[in-house]
NUZA-234675 format. One line per 2 residues: number of its first residue (from 0); their letters; for each residue x, y, z of N, C-alpha, C, O. Coordinates in nm, 3 decimals. Layout:
# NUZA-234675
NUM> a> X,Y,Z,X,Y,Z,X,Y,Z,X,Y,Z ~ ... $
END
This chain:
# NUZA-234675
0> xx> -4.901,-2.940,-1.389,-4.779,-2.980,-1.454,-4.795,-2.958,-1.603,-4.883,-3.002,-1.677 ~ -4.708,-2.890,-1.627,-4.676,-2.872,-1.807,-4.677,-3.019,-1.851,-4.646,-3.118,-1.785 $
2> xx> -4.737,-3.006,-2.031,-4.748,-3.169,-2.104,-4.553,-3.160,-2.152,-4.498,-3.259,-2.199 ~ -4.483,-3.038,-2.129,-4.371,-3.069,-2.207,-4.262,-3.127,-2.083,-4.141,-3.144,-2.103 $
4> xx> -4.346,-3.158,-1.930,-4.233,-3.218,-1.819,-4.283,-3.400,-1.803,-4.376,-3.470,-1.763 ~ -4.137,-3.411,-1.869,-4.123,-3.579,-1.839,-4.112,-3.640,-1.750,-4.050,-3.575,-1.665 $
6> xx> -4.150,-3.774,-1.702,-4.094,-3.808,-1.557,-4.073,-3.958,-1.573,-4.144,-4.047,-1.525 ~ -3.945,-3.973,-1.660,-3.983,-4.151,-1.662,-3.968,-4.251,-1.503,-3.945,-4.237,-1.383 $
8> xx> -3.998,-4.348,-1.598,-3.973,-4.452,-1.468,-3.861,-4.469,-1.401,-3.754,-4.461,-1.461 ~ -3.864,-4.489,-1.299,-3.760,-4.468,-1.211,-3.667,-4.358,-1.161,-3.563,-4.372,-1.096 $
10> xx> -3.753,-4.194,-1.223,-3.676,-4.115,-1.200,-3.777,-4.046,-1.144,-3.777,-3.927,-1.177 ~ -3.861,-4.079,-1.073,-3.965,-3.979,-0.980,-3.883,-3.893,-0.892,-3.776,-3.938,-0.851 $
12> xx> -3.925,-3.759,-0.854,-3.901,-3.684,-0.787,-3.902,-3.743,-0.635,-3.976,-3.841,-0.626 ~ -3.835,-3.705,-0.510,-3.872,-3.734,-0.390,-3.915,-3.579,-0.325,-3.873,-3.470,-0.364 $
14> xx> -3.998,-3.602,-0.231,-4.051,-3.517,-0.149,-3.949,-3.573,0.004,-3.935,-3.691,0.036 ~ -3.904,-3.483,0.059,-3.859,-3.547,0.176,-3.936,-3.404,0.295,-3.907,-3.285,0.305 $
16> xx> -4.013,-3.469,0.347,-4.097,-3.423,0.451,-4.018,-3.386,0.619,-4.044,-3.483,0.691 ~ -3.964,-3.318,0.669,-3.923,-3.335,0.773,-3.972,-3.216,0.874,-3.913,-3.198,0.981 $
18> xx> -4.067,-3.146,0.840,-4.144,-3.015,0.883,-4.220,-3.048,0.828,-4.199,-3.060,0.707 ~ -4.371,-3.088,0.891,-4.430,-3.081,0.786,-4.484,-2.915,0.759,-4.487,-2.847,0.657 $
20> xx> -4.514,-2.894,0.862,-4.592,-2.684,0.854,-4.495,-2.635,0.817,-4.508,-2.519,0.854 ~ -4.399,-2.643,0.766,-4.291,-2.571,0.725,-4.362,-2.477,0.578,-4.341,-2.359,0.551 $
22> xx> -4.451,-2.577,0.503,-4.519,-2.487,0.399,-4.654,-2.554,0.405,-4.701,-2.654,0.459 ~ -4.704,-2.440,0.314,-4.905,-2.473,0.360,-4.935,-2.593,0.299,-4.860,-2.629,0.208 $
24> xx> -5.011,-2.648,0.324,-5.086,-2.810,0.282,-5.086,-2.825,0.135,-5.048,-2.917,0.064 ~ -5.158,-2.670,0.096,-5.199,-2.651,-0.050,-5.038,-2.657,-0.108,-5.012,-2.771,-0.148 $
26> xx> -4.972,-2.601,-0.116,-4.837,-2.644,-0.161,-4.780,-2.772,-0.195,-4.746,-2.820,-0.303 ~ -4.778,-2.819,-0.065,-4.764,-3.010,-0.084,-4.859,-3.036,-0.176,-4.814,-3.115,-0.259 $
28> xx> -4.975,-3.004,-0.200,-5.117,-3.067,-0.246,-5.012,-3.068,-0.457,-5.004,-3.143,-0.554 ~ -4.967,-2.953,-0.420,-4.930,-2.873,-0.605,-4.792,-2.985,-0.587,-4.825,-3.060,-0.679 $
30> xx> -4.671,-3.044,-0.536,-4.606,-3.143,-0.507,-4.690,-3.257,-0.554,-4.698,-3.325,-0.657 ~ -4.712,-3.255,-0.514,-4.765,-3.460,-0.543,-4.824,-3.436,-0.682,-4.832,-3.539,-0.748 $
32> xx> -4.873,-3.313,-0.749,-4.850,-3.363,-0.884,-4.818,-3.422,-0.977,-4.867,-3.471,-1.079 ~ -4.659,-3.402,-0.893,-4.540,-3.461,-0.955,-4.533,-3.631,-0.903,-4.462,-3.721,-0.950 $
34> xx> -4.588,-3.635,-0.840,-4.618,-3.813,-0.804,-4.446,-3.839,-0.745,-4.368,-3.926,-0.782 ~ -4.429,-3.758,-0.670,-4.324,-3.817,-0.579,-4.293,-3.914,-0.513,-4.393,-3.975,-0.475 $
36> xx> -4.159,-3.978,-0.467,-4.153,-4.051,-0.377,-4.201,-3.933,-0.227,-4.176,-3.816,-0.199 ~ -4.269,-4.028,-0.173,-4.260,-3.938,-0.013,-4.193,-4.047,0.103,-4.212,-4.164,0.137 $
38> xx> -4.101,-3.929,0.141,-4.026,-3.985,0.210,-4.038,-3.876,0.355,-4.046,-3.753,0.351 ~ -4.037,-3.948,0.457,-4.079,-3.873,0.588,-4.028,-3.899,0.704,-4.029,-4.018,0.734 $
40> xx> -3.981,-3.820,0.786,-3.925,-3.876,0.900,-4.011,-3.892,1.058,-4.109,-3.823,1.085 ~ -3.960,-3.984,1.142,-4.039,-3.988,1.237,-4.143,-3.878,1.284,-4.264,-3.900,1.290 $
42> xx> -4.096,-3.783,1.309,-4.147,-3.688,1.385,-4.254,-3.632,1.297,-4.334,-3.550,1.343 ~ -4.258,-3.672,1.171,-4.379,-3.596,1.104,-4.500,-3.725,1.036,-4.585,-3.719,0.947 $
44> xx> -4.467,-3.807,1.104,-4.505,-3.964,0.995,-4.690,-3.915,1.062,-4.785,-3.887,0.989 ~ -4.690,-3.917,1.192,-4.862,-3.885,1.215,-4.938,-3.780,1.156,-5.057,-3.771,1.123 $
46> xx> -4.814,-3.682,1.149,-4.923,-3.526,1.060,-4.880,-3.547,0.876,-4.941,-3.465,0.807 ~ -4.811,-3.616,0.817,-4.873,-3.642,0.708,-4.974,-3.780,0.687,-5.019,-3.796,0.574 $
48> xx> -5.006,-3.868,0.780,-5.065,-3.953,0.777,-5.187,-3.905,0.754,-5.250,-3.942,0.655 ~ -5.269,-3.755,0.905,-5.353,-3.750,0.894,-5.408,-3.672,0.768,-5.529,-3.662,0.744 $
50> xx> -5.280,-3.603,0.672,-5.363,-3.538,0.572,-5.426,-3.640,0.468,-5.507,-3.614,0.380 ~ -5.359,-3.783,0.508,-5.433,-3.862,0.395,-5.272,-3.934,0.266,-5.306,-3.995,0.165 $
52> xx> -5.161,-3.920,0.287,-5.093,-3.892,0.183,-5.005,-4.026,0.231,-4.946,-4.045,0.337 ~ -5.019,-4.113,0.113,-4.966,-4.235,0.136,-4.792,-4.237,0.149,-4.723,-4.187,0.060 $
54> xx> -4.743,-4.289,0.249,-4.596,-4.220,0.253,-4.543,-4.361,0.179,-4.600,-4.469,0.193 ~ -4.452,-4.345,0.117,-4.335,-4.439,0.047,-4.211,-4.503,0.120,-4.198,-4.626,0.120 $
56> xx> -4.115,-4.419,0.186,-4.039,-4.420,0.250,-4.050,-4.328,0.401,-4.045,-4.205,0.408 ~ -4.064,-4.411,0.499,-4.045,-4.349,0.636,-3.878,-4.390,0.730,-3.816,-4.492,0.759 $
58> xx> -3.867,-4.284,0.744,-3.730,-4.240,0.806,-3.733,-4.267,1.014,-3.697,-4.178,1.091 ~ -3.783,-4.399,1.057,-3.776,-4.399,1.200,-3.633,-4.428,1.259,-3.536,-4.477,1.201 $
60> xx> -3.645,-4.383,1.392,-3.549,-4.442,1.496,-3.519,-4.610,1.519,-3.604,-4.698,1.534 ~ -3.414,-4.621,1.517,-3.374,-4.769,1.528,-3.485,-4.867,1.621,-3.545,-4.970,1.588 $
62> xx> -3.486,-4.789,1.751,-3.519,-4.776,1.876,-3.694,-4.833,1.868,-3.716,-4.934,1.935 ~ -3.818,-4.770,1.789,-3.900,-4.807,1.739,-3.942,-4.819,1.589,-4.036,-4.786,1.517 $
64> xx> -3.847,-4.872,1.582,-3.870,-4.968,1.438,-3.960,-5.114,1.387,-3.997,-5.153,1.276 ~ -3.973,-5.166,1.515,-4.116,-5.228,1.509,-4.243,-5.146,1.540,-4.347,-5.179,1.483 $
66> xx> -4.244,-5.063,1.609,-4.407,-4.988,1.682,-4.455,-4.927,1.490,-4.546,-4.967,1.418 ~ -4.343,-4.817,1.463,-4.381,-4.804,1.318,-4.347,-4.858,1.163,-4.332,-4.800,1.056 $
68> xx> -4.341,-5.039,1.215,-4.402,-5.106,1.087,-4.527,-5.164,1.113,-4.586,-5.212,1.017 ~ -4.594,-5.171,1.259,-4.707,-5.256,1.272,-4.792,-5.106,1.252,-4.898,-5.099,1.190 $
70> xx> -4.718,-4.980,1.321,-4.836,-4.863,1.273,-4.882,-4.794,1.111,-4.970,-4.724,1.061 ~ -4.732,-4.883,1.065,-4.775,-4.835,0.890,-4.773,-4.965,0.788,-4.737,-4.963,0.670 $
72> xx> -4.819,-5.070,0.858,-4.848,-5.157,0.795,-4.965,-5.129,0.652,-4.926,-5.170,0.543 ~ -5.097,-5.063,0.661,-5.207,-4.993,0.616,-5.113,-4.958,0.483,-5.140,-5.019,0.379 $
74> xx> -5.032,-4.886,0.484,-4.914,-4.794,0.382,-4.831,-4.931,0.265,-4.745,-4.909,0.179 ~ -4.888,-5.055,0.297,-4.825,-5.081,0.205,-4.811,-5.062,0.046,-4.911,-5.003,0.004 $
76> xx> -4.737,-5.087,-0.036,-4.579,-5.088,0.018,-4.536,-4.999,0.091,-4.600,-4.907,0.043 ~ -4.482,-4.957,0.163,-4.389,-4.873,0.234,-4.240,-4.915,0.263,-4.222,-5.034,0.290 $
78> xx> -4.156,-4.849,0.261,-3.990,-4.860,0.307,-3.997,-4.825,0.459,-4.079,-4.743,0.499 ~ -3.924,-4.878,0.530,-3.863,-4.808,0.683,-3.716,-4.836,0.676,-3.670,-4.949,0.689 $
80> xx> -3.632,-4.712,0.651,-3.524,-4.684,0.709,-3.528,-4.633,0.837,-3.611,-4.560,0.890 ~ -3.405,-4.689,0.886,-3.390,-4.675,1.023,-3.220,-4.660,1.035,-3.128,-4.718,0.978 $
82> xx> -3.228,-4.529,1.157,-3.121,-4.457,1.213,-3.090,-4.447,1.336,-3.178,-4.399,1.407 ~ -2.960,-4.487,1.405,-2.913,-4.519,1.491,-2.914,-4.367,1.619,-2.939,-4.251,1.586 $
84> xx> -2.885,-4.408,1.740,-2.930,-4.211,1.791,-2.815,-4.168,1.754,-2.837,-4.059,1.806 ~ -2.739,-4.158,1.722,-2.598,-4.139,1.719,-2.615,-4.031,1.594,-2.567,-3.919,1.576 $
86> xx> -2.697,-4.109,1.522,-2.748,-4.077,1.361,-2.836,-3.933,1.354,-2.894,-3.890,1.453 ~ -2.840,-3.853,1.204,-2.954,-3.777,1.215,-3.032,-3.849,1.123,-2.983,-3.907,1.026 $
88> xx> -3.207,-3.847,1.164,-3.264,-3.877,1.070,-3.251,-3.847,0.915,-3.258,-3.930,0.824 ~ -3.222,-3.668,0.904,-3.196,-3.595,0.760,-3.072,-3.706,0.680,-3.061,-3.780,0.582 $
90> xx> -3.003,-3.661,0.785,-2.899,-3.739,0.683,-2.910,-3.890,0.609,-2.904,-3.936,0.495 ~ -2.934,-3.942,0.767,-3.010,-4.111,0.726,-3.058,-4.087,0.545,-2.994,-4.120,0.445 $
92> xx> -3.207,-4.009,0.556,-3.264,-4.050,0.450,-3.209,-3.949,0.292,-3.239,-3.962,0.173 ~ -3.116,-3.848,0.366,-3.052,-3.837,0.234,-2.931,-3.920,0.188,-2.852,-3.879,0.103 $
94> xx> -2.921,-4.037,0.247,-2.789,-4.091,0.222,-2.870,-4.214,0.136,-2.834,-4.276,0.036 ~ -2.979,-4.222,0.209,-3.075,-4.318,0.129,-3.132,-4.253,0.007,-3.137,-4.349,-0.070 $
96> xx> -3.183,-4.136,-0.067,-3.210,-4.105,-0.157,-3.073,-4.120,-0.253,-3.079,-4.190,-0.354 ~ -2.951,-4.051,-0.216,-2.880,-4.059,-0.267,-2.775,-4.229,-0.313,-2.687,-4.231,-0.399 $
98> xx> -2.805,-4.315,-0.253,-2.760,-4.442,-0.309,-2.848,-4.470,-0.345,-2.804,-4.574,-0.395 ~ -2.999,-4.474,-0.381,-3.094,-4.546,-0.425,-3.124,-4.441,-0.549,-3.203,-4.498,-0.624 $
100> xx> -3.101,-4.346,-0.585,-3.058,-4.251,-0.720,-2.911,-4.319,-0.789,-2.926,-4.363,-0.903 ~ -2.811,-4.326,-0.746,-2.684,-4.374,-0.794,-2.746,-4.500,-0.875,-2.733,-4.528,-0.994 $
102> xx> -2.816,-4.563,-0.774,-2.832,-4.738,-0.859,-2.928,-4.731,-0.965,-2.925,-4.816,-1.053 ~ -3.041,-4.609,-0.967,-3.117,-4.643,-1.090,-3.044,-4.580,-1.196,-3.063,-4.614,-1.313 $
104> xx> -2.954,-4.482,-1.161,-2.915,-4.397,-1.274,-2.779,-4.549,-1.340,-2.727,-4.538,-1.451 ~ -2.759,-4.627,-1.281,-2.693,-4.771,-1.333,-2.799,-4.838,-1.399,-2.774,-4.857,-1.518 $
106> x> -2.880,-4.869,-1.372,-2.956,-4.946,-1.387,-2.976,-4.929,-1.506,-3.059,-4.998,-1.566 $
END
């Protein structure tokens, strides 16, 4: 990261994970530079777990929404949003980035 890129408080970047092989590890690795929120959805919560990468916000199914707070308890703090089946996860957690951006940019 360049010394001339700012990142104040409360305006961290999010990573939203929903593939994780979608790009190589080393990539993500050059991401978290930026000290992102990571935000992740069910289906990928075990393969970024095992790279080691503390998730922030996880995106589960309504359905097991207890199995993964007792499995990411370890992650605290962590967020669990949760989406109905009806629901897509993507959207879920961009609807959540996007009201939880609105309120700091109030704040």
């Amino acid at each position: 990261m360049s010394s001339h890129h700012i990142v104040r408080e409360n305006q961290e970047p999010a990573l939203l994970i929903a593939h994780a092989h979608a790009i190589s590890f080393e990539k993500v690795q050059e991401l978290l530079e930026w000290m992102p929120t990571i935000v992740v959805v069910e289906t990928e919560i075990e393969t970024v777990l095992s790279w080691g990468i503390k998730i922030d916000i996880a995106v589960v199914s309504a359905a097991k929404l207890s199995t993964w707070s007792n499995r990411l308890a370890d992650q605290t703090p962590v967020r669990i949003i949760s989406y109905q089946p009806t629901e897509y996860p993507l959207i879920s957690a961009l609807n959540f980035l996007a009201t939880t951006e609105a309120k700091r940019s109030i704040v």
